[in-house]
N, C-alpha and C positions, 0 to 999 in steps of 0.2 A: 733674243737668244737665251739671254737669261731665265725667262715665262718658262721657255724649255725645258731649260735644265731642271729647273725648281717642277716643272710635272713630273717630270722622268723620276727625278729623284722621290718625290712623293708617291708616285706610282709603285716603286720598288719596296719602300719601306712597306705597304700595305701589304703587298703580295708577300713579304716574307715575314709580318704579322699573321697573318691569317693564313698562310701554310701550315702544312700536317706537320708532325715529328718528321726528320730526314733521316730514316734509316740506319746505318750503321752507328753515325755519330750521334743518335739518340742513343741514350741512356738504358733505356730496356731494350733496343737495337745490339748495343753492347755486349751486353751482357748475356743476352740469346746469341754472340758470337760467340764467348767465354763457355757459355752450355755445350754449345756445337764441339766446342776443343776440346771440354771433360769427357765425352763420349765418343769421340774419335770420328767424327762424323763431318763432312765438306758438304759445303752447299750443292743443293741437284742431287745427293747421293739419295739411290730408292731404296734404302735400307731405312730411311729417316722418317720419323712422325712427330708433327707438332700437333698438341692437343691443347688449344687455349680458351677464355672465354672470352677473348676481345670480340667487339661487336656488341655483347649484350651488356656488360656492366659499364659504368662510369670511371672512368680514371680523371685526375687533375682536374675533377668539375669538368668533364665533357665526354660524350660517346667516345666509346674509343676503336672505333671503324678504323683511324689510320694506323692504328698496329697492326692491323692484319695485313696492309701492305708491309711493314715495316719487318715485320715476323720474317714475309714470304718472300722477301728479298734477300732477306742473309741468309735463310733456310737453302731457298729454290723448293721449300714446299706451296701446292696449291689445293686448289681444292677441284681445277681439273685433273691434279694427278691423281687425286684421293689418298691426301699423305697431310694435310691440312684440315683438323675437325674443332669446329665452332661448337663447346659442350654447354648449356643453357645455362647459367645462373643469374640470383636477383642483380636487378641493376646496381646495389648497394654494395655488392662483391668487389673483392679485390681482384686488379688484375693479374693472370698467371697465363705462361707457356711452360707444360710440360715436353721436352725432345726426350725421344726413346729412341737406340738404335736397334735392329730385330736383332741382327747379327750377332749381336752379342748381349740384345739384353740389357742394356746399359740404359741410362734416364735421369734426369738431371731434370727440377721445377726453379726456372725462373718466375719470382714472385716480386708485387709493387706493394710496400707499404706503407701509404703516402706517397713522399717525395721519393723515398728509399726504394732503393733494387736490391734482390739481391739473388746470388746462382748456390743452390743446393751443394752440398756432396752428392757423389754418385751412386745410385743404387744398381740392386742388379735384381731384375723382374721375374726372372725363371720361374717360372710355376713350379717345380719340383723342390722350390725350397721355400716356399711360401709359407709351408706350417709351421717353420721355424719360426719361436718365438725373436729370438733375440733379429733375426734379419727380419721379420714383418715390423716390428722395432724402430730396425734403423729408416726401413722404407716409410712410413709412418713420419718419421722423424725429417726426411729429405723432402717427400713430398705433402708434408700437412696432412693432419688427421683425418681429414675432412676428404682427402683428396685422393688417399692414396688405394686406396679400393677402384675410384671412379676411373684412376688412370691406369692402375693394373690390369683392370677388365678389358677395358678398350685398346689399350698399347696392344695386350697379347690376341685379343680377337683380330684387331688389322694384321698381326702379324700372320697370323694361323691364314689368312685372304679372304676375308668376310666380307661379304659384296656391298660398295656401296649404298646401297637403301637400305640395309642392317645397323649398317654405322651412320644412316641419318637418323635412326630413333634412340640409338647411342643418344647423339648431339643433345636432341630436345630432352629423354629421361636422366641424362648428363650421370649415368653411368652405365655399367650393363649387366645383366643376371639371365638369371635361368627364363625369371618371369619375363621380360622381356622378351627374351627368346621366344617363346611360347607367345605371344601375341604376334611375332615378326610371322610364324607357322599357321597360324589360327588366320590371317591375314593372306597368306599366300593359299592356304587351302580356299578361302572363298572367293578368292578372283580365280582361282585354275579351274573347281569345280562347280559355280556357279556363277560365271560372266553373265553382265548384266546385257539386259534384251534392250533395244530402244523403248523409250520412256518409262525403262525402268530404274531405281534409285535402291542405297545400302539405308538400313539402320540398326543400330548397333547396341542394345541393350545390355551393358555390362552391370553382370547379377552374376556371382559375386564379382569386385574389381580387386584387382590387382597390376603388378606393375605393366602385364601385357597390354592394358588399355593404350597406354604412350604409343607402341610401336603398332597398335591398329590406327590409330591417330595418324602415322605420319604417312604408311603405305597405303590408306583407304579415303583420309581426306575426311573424316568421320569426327566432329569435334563436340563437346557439350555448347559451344556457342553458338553453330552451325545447327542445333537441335538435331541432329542426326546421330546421335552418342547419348545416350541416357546411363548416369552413373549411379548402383543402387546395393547396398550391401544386404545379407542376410542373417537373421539372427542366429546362436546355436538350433533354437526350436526348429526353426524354418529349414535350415541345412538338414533337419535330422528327418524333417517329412518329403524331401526330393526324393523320387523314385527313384533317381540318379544321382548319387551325394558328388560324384565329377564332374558339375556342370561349368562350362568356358564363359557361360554367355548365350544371346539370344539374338541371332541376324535375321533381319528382315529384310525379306526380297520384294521392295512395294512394287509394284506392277502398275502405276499409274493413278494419279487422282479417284476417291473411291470405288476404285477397282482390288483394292484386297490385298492383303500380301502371303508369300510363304514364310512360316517362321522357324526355324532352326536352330535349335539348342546342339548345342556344342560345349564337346569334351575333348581337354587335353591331356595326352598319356604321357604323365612325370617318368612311368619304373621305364615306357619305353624310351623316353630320350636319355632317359642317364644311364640304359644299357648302351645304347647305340653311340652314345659320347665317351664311352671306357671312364666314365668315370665312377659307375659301379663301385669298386674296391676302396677308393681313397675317399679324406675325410676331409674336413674343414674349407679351408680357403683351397687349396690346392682341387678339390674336388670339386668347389664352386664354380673357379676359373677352367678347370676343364669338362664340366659342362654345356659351357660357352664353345670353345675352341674345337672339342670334339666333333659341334653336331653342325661344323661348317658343310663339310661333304654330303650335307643333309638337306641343308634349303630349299631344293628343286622336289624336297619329296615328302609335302606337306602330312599325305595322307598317311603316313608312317607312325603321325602322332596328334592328329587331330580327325576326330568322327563327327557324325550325327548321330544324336542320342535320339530323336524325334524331331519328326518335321509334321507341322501343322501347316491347314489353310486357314485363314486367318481373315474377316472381312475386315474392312474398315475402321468402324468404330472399336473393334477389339486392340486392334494393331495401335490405336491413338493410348489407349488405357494403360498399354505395357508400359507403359513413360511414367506414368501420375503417381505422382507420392501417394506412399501409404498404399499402394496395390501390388502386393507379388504377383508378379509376372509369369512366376512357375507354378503357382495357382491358379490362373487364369485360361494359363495353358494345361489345366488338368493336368501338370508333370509332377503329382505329389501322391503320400501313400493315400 
């Protein structure tokens, strides 16, 4: 009987070794309760958005995966509600849950440094008052310097109802912009208007890059590791001999092993997404964040802001060279004066 007890008892003490954090009565558990009450917000409410980077960095010497249960248990946010966003940073990062309520705007950054926790003052995210020095300021000041752009963007884009695969290239670019945008469009224009055939594959020649490369990445599957993604800048000289100084990039429609591809230079129109976003008139950050938010009602309509500048046929061995260092690729393709 005694053999017994002494497993049992041994048995327990492991498991409750090697158990995650236990949610509320964890510490950063806590204190994401404490958040919740600064901004007047109750678990399950879908006014509510955590935006943190548990999952990717290290806390207390170890992954820190069980926050995200830990997070979504005092929240009731998930990430099948799409009210829970996992935003990239290096492993070496500190851990953070930023809560925003839309309703009113409100947002509070729960942040770990080391051992320490601790919950923000409350800011308030309104885009109308963004240009305001002294409240970009305080928001700065609540949410970390570092931070507080990344979670401006994104709070107000969920809020504005940006469709989930918008706000998965959020996640990995680990904030949001115009450019961004513009790769989310560039992205949806070539699966709407050029679905791929059987056995046929994307590649992706980003000349110039910009931050759009992220969000062709996450909706096309398109990575430099993958070699389907080729990333290549171009000098002032070079810019200045494109036939077309608006060039997006260069998509390849391979059509099967030595069988050739179409190649597709592509342009994205800046005056028209920042007519069509109202944000035209206004200036600064205010105008930044509502060129995001504006061109939500926009996503299904790629072709509004992304063309073909020329489409070539392209054999084999030419389609291989667009890749290789040291070869412009808008040379290659004759798209220069």
């Amino acid at each position: 009987m005694k053999y017994y007890i002494v497993c049992i008892v041994t048995l327990l003490l492991a498991v409750s070794c090697a158990a995650p954090p236990d949610k509320i009565s964890d510490p950063f558990g806590a204190q994401v309760a404490e958040g919740m009450r600064r901004i007047n917000a109750a678990k399950g409410d879908s006014s509510l958005l955590v935006i943190t980077d548990a999952s990717y960095v290290m806390h207390e010497g170890r992954t820190s995966e069980p926050w995200i249960d830990i997070i979504s248990d005092v929240t009731g946010c998930s990430m099948g509600s799409g009210n829970l966003l996992m935003v990239h940073r290096p492993i070496t990062y500190h851990l953070f849950a930023a809560l925003y309520n839309k309703t009113t705007g409100a947002c509070v950054m729960v942040a770990a440094n080391g051992s320490s926790i601790s919950v923000s003052d409350t800011v308030s995210l309104d885009i109308s008052t963004l240009n305001d020095e002294t409240v970009w300021a305080d928001i700065q000041a609540a949410l970390g310097g570092s931070e507080a752009f990344s979670i401006t963007g994104i709070a107000n884009q969920w809020a504005a109802g940006a469709p989930f695969d918008f706000l998965k290239c959020a996640e990995l670019h680990n904030h949001l912009c115009p450019g961004v945008t513009s790769g989310y469009f560039i992205a949806k224009f070539i699966q709407k208007q050029y679905p791929l055939k059987e056995g046929e594959s994307y590649t992706y020649i980003s000349c110039p890059s910009w931050c759009k490369d992220d969000g062709i990445q996450v909706l096309m599957d398109l990575t430099p590791g993958k070699r389907n993604m080729y990333v290549k800048n171009l000098s002032n000289e070079q810019k200045a001999r494109l036939t077309n100084p608006a060039v997006a990039g260069i998509m390849l429609i391979n059509h099967g092993a030595d069988a050739g591809s179409t190649a597709l230079i592509l342009s994205f129109d800046w005056d028209a997404a920042t007519e069509a976003s109202g944000a035209g008139p206004l200036t600064g950050l205010e105008a930044k964040i509502t060129t995001l938010t504006g061109l939500v009602p926009f996503y299904e309509m790629p072709e509004r802001f992304v063309s073909v500048l020329a489409r070539k046929e392209i054999d084999a061995a030419t389609a291989s060279q667009l890749s290789q260092a040291g070869i412009n690729p808008y040379e290659l393709l004759e798209f220069v004066k």
